[in-house]
C-alpha positions as CSV (number, residue, x, y, z in Angstrom):
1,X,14.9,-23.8,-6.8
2,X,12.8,-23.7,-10.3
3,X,11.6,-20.5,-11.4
4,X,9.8,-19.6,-14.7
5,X,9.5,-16.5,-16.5
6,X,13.6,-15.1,-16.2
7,X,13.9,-17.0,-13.1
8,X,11.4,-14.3,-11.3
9,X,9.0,-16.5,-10.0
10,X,10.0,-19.7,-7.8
11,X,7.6,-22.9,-8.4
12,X,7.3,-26.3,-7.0
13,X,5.8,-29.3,-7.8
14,X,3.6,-30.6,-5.0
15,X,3.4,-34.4,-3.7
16,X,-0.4,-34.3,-5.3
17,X,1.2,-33.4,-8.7
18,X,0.0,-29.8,-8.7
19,X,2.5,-27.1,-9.9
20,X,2.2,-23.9,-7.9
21,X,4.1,-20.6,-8.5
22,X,4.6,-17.7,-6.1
23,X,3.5,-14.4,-8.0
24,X,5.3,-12.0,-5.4
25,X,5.5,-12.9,-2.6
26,X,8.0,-11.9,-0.4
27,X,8.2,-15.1,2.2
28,X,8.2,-18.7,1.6
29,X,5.2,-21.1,1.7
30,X,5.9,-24.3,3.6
31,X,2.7,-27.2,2.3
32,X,1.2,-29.3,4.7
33,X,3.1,-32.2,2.2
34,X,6.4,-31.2,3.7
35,X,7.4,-29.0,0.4
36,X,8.4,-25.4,0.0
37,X,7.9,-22.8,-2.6
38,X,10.3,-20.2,-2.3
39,X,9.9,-16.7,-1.7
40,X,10.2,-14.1,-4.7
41,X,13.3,-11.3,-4.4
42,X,12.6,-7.8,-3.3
43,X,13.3,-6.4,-6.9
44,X,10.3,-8.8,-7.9
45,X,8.4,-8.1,-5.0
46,X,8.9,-4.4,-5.5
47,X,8.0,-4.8,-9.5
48,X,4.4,-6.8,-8.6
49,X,3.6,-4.2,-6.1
50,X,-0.1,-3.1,-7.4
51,X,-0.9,0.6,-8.0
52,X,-2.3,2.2,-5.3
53,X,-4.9,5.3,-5.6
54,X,-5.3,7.3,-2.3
55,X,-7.9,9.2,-1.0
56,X,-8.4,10.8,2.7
57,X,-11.0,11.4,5.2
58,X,-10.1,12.7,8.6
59,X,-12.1,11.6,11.5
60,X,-12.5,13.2,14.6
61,X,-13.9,11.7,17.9
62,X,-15.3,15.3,19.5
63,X,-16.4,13.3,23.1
64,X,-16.9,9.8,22.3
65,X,-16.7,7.3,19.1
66,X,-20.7,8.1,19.2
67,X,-20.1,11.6,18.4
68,X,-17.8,11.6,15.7
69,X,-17.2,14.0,12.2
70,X,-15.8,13.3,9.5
71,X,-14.2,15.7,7.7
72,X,-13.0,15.7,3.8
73,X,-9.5,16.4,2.9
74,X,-8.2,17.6,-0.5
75,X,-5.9,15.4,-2.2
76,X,-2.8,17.2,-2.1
77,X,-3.3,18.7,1.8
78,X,-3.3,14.5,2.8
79,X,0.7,14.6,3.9
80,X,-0.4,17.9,5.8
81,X,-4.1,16.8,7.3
82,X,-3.9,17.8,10.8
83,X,-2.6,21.5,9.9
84,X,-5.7,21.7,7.3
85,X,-7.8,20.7,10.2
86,X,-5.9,23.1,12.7
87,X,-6.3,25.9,9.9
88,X,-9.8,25.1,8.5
89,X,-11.7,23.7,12.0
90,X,-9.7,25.2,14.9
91,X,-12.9,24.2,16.7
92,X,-11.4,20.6,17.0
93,X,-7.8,21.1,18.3
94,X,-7.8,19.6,21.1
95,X,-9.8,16.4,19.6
96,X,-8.6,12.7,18.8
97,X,-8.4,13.0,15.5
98,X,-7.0,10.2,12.9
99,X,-6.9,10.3,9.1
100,X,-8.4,7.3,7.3
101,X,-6.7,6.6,3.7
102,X,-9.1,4.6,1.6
103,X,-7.4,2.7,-1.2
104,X,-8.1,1.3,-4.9
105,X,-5.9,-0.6,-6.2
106,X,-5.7,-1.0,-10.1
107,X,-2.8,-3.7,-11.9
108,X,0.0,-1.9,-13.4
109,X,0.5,-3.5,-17.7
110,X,3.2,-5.6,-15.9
111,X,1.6,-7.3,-13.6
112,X,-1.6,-8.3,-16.3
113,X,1.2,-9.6,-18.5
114,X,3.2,-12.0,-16.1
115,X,-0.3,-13.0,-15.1
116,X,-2.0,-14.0,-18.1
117,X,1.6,-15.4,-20.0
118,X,2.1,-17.6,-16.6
119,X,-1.8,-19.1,-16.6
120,X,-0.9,-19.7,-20.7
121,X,1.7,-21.9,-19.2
122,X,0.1,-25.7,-19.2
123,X,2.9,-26.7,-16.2
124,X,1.6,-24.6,-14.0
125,X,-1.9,-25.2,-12.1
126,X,-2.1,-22.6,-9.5
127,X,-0.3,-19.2,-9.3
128,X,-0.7,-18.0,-5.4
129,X,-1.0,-14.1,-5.6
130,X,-1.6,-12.2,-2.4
131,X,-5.2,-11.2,-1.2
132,X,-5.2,-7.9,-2.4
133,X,-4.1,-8.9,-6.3
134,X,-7.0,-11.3,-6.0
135,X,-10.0,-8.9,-4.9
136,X,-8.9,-7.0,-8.1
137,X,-9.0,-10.2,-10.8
138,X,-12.0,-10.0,-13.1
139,X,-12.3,-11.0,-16.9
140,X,-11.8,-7.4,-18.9
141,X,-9.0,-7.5,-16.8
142,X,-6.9,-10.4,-17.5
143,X,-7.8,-13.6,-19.6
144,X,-10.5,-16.8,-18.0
145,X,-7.1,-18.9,-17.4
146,X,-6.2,-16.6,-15.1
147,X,-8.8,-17.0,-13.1
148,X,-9.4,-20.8,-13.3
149,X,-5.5,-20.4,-12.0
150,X,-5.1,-17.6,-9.9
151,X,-6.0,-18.7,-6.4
152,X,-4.3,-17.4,-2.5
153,X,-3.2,-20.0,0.1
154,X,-5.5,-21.5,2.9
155,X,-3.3,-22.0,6.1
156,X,-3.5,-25.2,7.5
157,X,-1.8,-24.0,10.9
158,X,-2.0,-20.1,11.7
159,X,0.8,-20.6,14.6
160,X,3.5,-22.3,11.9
161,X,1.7,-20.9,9.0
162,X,2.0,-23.9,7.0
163,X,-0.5,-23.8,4.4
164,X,-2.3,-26.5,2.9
165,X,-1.3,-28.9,-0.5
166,X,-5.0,-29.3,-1.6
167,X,-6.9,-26.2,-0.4
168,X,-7.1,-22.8,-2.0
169,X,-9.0,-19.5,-1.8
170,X,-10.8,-18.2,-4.4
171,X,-13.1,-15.4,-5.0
172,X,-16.5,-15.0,-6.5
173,X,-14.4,-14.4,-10.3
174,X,-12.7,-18.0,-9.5
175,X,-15.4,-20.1,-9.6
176,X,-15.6,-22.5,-12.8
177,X,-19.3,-22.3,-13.4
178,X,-19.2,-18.5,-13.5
179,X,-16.3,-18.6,-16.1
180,X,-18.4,-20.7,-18.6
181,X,-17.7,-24.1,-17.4
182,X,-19.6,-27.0,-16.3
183,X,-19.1,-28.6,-12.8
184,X,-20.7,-31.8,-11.0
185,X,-23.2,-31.1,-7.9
186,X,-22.7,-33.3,-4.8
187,X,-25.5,-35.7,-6.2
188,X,-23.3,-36.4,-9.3
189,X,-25.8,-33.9,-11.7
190,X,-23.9,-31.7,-14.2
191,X,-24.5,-28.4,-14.2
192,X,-24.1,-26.4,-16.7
193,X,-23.7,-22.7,-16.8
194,X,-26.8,-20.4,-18.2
């Protein structure tokens, strides 16, 4: 298995030539070429993990999902919602009632640092980075290579989850003409970015 950066990250070099590295990940991606980039360990996986900021709103279905409130909860009564409810709105006791945890993930100094010294590296051409990670890309952020680099897999076959060799996902921060650089249109016109 290759790895780069302290032998964290695994990386393989695909039959098309392209070098991919696993930022995190805590399974294995098998290519529709036959190769296989191995997974990352749980110490890396653990270390990648993005930092999560929580906040709480409890909902509660009084008759029917048509009737439903919604109730704020303060930060630090979250681990204890339904008493808060029970205490502050003994009105809905005998209610379905669920909390909903919305989440905003920001990148921990760690993670912006592997990122942007692995898209410096010229060997590598893609760095697979969960979903998540890549919602959260954008330019103050980390550097422009990272996002002509940073891409997450496109499954080829959801049953054997074999992923595709030529095929990645990007997101609306990924695309070359938005980072500065020219592309060709279908009929062979350059365009260039404003």
């Amino acid at each position: 298995m290759a790895t780069i950066l302290g032998q964290r990250f695994p990386i393989v070099t695909l039959d098309n030539k392209l070098t991919v590295v696993n930022y995190g990940s805590n399974h294995t991606y098998l290519f529709n070429d036959g190769n296989e980039l191995d997974k990352c360990s749980d110490d890396v996986c653990r270390a990648t993990a993005m930092v999560p900021h929580h906040t709480g709103r409890v909902q509660v279905v009084v008759d029917d999902i048509d009737n439903k409130v919604s109730i704020s909860i303060p930060k630090d009564r979250q681990d204890t919602w339904r008493d808060y409810i029970l205490m502050n709105h003994p009105e809905y006791r005998d209610c379905k009632m669920w909390l909903d945890v919305f989440i905003k993930y920001n990148l921990s100094d760690t993670i912006k640092d592997d990122l942007n010294m692995i898209a410096e590296m010229d060997i590598i051409d893609v760095i697979l980075v969960p979903r998540l990670l890549m919602e959260t890309l954008d330019v103050p952020v980390v550097s422009k290579h990272v996002l002509l680099k940073a891409r997450t897999c496109k499954v080829s076959d959801r049953v054997s989850k074999i992923i595709h060799a030529d095929r990645f996902c990007g997101s609306d921060v990924t695309r070359y003409t938005d980072l500065g650089y020219r592309s060709i249109t279908t009929n062979g016109d350059e365009q260039v970015p404003a």
